[in-house]
PDB file of N, CA, C and O in Angstrom:
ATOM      1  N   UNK A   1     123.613 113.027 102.039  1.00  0.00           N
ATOM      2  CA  UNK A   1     124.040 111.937 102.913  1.00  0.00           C
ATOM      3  C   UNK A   1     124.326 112.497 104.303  1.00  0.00           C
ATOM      4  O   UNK A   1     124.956 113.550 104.400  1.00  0.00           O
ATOM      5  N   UNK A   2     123.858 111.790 105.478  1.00  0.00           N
ATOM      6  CA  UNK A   2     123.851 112.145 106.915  1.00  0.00           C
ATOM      7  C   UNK A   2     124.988 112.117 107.647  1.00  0.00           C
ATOM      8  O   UNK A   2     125.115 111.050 108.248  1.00  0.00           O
ATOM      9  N   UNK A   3     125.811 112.850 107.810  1.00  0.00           N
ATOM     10  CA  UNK A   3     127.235 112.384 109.036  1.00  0.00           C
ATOM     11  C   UNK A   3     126.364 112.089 110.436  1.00  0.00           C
ATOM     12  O   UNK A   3     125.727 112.870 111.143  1.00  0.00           O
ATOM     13  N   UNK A   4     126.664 110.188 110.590  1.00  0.00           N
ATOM     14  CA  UNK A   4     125.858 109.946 111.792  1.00  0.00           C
ATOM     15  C   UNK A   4     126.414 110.616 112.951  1.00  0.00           C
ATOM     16  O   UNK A   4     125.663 111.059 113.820  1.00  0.00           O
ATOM     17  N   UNK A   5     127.543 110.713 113.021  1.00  0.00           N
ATOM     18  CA  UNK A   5     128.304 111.817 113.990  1.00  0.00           C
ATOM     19  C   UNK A   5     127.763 113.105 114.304  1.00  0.00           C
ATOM     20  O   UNK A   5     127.907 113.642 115.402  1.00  0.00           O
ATOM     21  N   UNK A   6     127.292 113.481 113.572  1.00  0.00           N
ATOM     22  CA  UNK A   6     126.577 114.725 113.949  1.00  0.00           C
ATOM     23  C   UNK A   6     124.933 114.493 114.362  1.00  0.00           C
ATOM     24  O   UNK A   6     124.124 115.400 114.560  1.00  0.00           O
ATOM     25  N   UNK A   7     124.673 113.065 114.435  1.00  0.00           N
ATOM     26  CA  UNK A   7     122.986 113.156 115.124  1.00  0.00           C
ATOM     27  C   UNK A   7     122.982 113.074 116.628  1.00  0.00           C
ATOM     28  O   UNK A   7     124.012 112.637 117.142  1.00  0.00           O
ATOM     29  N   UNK A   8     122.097 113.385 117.327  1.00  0.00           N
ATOM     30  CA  UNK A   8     122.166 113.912 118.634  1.00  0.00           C
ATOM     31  C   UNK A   8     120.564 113.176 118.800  1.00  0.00           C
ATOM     32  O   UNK A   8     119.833 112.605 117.992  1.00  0.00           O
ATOM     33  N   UNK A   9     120.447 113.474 120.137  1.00  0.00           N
ATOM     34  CA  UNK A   9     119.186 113.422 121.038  1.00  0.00           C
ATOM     35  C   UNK A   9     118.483 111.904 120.080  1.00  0.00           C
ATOM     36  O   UNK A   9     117.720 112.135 119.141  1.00  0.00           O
ATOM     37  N   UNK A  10     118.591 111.459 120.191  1.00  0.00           N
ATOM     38  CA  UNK A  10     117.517 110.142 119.548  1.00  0.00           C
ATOM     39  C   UNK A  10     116.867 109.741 120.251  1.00  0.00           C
ATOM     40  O   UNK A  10     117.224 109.354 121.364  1.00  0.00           O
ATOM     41  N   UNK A  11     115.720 109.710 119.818  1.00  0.00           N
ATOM     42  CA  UNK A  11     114.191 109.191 120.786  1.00  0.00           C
ATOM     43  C   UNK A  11     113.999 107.764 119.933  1.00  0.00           C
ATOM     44  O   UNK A  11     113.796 107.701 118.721  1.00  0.00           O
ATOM     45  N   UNK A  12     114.095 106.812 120.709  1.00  0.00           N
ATOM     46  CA  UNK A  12     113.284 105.227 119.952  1.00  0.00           C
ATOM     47  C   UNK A  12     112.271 105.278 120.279  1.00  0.00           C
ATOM     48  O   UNK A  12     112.196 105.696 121.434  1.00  0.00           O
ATOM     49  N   UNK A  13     111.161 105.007 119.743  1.00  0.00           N
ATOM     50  CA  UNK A  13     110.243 104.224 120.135  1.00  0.00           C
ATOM     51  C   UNK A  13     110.088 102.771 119.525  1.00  0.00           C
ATOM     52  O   UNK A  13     110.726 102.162 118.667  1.00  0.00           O
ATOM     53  N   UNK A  14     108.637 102.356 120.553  1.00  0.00           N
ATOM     54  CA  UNK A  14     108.076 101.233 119.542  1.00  0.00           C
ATOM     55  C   UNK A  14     109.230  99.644 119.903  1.00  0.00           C
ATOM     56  O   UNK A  14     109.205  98.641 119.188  1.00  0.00           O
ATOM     57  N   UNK A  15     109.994  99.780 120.950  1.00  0.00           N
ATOM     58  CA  UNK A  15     110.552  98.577 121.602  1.00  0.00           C
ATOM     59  C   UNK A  15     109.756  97.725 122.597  1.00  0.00           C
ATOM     60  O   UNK A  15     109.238  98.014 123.676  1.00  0.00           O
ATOM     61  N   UNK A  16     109.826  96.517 121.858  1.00  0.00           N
ATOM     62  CA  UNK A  16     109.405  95.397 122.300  1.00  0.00           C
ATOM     63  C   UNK A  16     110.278  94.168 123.543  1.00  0.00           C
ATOM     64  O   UNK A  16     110.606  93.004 123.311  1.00  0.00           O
ATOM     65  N   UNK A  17     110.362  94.544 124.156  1.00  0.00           N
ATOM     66  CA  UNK A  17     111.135  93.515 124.792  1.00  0.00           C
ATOM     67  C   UNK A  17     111.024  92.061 124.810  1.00  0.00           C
ATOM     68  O   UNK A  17     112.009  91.396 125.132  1.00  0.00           O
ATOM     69  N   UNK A  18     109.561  91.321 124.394  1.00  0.00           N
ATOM     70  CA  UNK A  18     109.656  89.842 124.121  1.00  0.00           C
ATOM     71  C   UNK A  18     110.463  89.955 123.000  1.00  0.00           C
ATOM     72  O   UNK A  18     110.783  88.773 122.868  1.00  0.00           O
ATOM     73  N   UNK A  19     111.183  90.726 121.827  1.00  0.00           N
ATOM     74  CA  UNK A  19     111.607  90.749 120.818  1.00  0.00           C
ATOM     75  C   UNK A  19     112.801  90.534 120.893  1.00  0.00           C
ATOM     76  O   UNK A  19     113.514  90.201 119.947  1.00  0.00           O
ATOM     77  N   UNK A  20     113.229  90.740 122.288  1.00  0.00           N
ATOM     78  CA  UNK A  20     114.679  90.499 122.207  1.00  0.00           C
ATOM     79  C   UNK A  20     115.414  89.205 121.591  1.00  0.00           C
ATOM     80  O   UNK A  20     115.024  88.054 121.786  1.00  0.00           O
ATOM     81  N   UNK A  21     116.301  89.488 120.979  1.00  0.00           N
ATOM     82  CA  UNK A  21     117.798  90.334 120.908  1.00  0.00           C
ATOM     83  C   UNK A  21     117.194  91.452 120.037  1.00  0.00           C
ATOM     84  O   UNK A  21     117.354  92.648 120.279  1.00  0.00           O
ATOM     85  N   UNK A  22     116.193  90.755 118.571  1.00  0.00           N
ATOM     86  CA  UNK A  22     116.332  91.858 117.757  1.00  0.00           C
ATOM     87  C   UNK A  22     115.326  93.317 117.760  1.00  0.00           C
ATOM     88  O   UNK A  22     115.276  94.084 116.798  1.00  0.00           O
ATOM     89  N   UNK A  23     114.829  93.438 118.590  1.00  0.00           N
ATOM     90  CA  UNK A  23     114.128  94.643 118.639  1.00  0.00           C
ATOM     91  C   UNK A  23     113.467  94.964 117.117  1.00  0.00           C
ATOM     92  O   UNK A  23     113.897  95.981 116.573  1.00  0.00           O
ATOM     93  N   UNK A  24     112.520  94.226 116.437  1.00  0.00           N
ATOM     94  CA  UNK A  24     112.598  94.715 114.753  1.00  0.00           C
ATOM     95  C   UNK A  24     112.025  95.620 114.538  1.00  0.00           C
ATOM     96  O   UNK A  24     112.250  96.282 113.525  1.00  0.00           O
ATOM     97  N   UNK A  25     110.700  96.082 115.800  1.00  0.00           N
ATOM     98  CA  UNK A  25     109.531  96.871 115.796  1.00  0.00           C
ATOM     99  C   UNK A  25     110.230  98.243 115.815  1.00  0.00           C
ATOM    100  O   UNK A  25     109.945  99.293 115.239  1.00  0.00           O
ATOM    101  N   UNK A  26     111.229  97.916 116.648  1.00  0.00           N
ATOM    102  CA  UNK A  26     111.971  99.587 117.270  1.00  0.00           C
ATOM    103  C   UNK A  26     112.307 100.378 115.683  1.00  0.00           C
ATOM    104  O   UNK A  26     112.660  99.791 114.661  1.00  0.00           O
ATOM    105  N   UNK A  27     112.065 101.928 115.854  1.00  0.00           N
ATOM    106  CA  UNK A  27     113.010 102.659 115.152  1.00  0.00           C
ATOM    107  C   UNK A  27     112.957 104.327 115.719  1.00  0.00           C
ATOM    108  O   UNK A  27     112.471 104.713 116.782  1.00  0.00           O
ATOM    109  N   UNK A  28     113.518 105.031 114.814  1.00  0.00           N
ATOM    110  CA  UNK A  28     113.646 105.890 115.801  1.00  0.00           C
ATOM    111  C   UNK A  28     112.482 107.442 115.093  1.00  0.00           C
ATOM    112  O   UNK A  28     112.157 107.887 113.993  1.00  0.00           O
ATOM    113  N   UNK A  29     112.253 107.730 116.431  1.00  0.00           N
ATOM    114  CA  UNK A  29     111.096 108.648 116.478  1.00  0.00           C
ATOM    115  C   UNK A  29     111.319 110.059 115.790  1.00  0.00           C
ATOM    116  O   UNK A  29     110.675 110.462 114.822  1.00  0.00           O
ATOM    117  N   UNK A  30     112.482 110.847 116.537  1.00  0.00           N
ATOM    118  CA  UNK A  30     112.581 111.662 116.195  1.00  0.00           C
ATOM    119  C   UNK A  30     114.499 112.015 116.445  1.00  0.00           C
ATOM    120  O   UNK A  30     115.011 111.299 117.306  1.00  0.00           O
ATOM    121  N   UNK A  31     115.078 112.633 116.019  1.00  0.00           N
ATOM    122  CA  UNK A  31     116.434 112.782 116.153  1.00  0.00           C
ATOM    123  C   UNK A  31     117.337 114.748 115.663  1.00  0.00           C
ATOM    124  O   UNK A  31     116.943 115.598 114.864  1.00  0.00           O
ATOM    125  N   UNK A  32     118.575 114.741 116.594  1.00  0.00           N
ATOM    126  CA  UNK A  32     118.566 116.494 116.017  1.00  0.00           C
ATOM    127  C   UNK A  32     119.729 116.273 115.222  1.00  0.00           C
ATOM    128  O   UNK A  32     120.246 115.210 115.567  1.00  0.00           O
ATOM    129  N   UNK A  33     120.168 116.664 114.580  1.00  0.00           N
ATOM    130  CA  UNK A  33     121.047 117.082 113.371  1.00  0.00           C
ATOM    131  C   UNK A  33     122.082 118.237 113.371  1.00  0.00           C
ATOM    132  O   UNK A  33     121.627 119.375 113.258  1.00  0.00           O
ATOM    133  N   UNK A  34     123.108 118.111 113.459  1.00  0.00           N
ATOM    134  CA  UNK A  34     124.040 119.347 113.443  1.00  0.00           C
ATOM    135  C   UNK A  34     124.324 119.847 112.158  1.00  0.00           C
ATOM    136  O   UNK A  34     125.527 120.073 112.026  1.00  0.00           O
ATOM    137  N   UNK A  35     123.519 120.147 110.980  1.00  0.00           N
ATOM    138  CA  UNK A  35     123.864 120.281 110.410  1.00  0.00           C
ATOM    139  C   UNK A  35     124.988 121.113 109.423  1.00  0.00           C
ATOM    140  O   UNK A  35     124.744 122.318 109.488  1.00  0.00           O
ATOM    141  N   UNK A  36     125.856 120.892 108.755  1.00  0.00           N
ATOM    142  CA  UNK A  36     126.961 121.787 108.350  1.00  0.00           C
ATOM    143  C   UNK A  36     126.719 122.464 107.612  1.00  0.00           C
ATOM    144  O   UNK A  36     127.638 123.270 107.467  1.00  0.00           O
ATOM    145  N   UNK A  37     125.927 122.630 106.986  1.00  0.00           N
ATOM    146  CA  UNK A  37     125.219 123.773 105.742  1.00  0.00           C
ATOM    147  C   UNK A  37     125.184 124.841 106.385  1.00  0.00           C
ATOM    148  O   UNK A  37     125.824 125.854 106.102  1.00  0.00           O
ATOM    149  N   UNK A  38     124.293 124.676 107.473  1.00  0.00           N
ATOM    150  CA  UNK A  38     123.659 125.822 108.090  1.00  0.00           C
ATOM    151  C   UNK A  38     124.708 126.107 109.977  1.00  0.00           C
ATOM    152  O   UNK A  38     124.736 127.127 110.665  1.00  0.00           O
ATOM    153  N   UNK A  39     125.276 124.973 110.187  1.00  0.00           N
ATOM    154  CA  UNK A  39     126.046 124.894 111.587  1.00  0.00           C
ATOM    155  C   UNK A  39     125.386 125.010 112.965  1.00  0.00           C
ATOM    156  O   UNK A  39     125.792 125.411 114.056  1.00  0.00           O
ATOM    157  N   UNK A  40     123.888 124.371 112.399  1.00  0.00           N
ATOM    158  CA  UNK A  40     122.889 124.476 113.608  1.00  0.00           C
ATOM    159  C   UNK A  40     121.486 123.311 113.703  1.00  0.00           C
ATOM    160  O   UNK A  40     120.874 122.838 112.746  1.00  0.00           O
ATOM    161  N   UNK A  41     121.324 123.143 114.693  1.00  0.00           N
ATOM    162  CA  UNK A  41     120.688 121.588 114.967  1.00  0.00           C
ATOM    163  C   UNK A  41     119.395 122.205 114.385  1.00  0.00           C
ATOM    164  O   UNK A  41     118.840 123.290 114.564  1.00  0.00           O
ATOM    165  N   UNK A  42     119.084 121.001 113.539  1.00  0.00           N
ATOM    166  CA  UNK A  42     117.497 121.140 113.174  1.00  0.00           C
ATOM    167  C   UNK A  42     117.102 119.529 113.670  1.00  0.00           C
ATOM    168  O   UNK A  42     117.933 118.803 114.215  1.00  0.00           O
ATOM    169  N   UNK A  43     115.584 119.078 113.361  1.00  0.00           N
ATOM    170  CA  UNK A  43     115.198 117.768 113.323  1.00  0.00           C
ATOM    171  C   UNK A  43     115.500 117.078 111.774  1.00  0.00           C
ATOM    172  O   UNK A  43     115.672 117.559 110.654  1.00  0.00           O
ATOM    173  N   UNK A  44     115.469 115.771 112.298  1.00  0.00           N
ATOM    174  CA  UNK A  44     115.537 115.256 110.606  1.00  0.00           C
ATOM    175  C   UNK A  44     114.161 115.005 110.361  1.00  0.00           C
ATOM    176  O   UNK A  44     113.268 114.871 111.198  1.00  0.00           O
ATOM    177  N   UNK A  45     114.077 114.949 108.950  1.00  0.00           N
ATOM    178  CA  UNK A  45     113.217 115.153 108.158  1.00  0.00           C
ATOM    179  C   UNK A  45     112.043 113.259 108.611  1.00  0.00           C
ATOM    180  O   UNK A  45     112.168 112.471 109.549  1.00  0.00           O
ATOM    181  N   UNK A  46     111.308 113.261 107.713  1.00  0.00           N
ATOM    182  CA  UNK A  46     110.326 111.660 107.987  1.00  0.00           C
ATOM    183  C   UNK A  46     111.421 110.872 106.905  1.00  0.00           C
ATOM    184  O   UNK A  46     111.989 109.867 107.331  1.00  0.00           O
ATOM    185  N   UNK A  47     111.673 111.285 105.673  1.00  0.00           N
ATOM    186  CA  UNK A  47     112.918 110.694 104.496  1.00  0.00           C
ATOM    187  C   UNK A  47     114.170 110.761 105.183  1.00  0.00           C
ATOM    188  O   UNK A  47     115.057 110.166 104.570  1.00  0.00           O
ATOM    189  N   UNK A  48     114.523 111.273 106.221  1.00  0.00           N
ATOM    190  CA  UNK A  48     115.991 111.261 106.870  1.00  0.00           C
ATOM    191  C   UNK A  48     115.484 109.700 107.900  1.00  0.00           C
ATOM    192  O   UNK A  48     115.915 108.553 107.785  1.00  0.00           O
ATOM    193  N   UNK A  49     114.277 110.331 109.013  1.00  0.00           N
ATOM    194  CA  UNK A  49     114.549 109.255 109.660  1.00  0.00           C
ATOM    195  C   UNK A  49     114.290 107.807 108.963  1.00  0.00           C
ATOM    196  O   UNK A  49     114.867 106.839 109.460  1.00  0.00           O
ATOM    197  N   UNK A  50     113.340 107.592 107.689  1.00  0.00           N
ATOM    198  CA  UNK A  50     113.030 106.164 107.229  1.00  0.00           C
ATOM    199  C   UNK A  50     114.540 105.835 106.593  1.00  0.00           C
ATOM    200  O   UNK A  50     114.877 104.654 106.680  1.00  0.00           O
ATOM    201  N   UNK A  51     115.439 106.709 105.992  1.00  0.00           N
ATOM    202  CA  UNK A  51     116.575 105.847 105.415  1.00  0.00           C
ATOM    203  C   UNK A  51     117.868 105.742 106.619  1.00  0.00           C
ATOM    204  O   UNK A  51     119.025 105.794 106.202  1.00  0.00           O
ATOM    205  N   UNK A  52     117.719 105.655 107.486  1.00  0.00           N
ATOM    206  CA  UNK A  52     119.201 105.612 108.578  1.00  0.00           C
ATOM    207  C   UNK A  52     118.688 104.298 108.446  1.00  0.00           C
ATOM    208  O   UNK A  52     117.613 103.708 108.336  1.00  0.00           O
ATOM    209  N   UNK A  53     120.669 103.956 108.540  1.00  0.00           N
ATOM    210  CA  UNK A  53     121.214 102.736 108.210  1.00  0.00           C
ATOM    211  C   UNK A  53     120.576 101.725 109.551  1.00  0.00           C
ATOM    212  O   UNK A  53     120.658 102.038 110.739  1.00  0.00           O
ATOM    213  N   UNK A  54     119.839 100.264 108.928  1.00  0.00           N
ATOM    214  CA  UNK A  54     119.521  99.761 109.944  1.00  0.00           C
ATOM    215  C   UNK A  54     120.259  99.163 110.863  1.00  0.00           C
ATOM    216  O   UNK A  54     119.729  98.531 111.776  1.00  0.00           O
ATOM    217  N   UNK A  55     121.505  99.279 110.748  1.00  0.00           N
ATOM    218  CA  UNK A  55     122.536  98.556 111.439  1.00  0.00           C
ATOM    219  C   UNK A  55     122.816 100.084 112.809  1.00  0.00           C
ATOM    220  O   UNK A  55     122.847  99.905 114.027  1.00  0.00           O
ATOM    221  N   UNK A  56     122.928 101.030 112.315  1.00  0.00           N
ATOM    222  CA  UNK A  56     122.853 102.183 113.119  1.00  0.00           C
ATOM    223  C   UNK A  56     121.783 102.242 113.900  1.00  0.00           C
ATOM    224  O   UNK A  56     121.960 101.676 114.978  1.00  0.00           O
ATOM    225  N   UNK A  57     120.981 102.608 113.785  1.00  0.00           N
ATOM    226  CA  UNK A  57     119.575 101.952 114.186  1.00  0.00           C
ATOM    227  C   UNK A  57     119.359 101.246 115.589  1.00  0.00           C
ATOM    228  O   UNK A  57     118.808 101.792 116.545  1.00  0.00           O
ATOM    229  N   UNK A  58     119.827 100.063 115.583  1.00  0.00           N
ATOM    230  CA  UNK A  58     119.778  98.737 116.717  1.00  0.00           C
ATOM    231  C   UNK A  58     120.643  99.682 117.332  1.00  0.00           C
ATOM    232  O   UNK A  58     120.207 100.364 118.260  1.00  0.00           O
ATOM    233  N   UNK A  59     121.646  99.791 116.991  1.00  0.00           N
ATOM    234  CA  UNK A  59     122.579 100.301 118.144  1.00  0.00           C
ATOM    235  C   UNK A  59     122.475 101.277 118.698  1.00  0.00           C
ATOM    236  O   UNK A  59     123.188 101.502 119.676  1.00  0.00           O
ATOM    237  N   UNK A  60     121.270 102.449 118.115  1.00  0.00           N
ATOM    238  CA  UNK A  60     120.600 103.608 119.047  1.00  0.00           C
ATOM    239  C   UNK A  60     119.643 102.954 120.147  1.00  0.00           C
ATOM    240  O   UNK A  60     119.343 103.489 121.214  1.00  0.00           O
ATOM    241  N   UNK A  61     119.174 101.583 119.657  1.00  0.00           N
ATOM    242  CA  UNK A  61     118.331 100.975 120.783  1.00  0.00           C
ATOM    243  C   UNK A  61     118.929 100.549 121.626  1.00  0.00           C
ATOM    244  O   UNK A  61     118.616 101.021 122.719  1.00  0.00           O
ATOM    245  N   UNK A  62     119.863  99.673 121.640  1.00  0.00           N
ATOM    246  CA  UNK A  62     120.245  99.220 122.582  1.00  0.00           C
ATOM    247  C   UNK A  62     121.277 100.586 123.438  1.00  0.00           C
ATOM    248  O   UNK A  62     121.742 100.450 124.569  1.00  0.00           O
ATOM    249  N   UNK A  63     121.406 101.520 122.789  1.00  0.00           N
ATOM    250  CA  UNK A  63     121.804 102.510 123.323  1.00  0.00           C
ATOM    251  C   UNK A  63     120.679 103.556 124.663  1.00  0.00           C
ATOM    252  O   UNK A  63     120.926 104.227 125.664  1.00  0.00           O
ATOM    253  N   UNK A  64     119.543 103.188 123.965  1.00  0.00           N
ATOM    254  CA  UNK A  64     118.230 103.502 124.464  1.00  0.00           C
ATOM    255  C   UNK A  64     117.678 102.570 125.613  1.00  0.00           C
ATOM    256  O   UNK A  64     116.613 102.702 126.216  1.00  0.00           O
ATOM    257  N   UNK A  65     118.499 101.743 125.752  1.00  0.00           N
ATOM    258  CA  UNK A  65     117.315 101.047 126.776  1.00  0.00           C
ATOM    259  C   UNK A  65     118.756 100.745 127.784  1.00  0.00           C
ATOM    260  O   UNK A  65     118.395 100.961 128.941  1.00  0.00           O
ATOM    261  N   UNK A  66     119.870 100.434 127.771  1.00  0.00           N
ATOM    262  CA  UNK A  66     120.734 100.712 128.984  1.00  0.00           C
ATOM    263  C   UNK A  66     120.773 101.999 130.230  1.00  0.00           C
ATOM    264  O   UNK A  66     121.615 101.966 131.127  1.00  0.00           O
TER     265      UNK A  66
END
């Protein structure tokens, strides 16, 4: 399980702006990880980025486009 607190750098792609409010197309590309195992940023995995919570998610977009 991911401590979202520890993800960094998030790249969205794939935002639509006629889509607004909900952006559904958007998700996120690529993201770094602090991880505590090891105590050093790696990328997340393609299974890390498809399961982040979609509610987390929107709010990296709209974090992304301000």
């Amino acid at each position: 399980m991911l401590d979202y607190e520890k993800i960094d750098d998030v790249e969205i792609e794939n935002i639509n702006h006629s889509d607004y409010p909900d952006f559904s197309d958007a998700y996120v590309l690529r993201a770094s990880y602090n991880d505590p195992k090891t105590g050093e940023y790696r990328e997340l995995t393609e299974d890390e980025l498809e399961s982040l919570d979609s509610g987390w998610v929107y709010e990296q977009v709209w974090e992304w486009i301000r």
